[in-house]
N, C-alpha and C positions, 0 to 999 in steps of 0.2 A: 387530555392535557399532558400525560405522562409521556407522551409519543413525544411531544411535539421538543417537550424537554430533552429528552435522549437523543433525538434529533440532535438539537442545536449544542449536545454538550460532544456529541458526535465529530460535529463538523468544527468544533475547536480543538478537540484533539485533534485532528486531520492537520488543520492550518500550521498548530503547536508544533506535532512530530515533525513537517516538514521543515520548520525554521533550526531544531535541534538535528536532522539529518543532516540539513545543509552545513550548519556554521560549526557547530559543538560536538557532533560526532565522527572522530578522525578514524578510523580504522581503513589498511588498504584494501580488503577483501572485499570491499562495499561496490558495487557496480553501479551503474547512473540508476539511481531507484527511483519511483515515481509513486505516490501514495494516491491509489484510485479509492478507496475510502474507509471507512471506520463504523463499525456495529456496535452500539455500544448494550448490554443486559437491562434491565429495566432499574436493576439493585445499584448499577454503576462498576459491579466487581470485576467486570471482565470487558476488555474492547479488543474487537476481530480490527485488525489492521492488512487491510487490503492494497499488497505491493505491484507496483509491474517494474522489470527487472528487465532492461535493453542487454541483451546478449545469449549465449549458449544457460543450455541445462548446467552445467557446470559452475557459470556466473551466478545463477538462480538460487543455488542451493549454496555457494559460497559465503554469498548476501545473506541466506536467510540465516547460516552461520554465525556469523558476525554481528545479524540484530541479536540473535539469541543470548550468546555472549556478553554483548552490550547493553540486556532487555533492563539490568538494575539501573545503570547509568540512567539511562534514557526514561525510565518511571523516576527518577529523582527528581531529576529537570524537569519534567513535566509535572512532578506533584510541585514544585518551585512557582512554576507558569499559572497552573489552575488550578484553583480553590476549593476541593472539594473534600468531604471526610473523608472518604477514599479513594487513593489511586487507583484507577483499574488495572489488574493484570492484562498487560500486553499481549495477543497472542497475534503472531503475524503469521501471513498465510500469501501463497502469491497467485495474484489474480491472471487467472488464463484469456478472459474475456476480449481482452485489449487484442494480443496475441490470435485468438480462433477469430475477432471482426476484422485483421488485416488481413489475414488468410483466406475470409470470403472476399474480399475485395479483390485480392491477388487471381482468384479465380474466377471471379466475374470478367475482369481484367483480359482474360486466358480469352476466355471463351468469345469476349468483342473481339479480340482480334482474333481468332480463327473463324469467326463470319467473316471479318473483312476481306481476308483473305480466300474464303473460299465460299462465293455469294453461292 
C-alpha cells in the first residue's frame, strides 16, 4: 500500500514541477527541459527528479545549474501546490535513457539503409 502511495505522490510532483518549470521559473540558463520522472523515499524526504535536456553537454549541466540554484524556490512552490508534512528535498539528476533510445534507433536506422544499399 505504501508503494502505491509513493507512487501517486511521485507522479504529482512530476505534473507540479512541470507546471512551475514552465510558467514560474524564469532563469535563462534553463534549456527546453523535459521531466521524464520522479522517485520519491518511502519517508517522502527526498525525490530523484529525472530531467531530459534537448541540446549539448554544456546545455545539460547549465540546466542542471540553474535547477540547483533555483532548488529553494522551486521546493516553496511546490510545498504551496501539495500538502504534505514534508517537502522533499529535490535532487535532480539528467536522465540518459531518452538520449542512449534515440541513438539505438539512429543506428538501426544506419544499418537498414546500408542493407538497402548493399543487398
Amino acid at each position: 500500500m505504501a508503494k502505491i502511495r509513493t507512487g501517486r505522490v511521485g507522479e504529482q510532483i512530476k505534473k507540479e514541477l512541470s507546471q512551475i518549470l514552465q510558467t514560474e521559473f524564469k532563469d535563462p540558463r534553463m534549456g527546453f527541459t523535459t521531466i521524464t520522472g520522479v522517485e520519491v523515499t518511502n519517508d517522502f524526504s527526498q525525490a530523484k527528479v529525472y530531467l531530459s535536456v534537448m541540446g549539448s553537454e554544456q546545455q545539460r549541466e547549465e540546466t542542471l545549474r540553474a535547477l540547483g540554484r533555483g532548488k529553494g524556490f522551486i521546493r516553496s512552490e511546490l510545498s504551496k501546490r501539495i500538502r504534505l508534512r514534508i517537502t522533499p528535498e529535490l535532487i535532480f539528476l539528467i536522465d540518459s535513457s531518452v538520449a542512449y533510445g534515440s541513438r539505438i534507433n539512429e543506428l538501426i536506422s544506419q544499418i537498414n539503409n546500408e542493407e538497402k544499399n548493399h543487398p
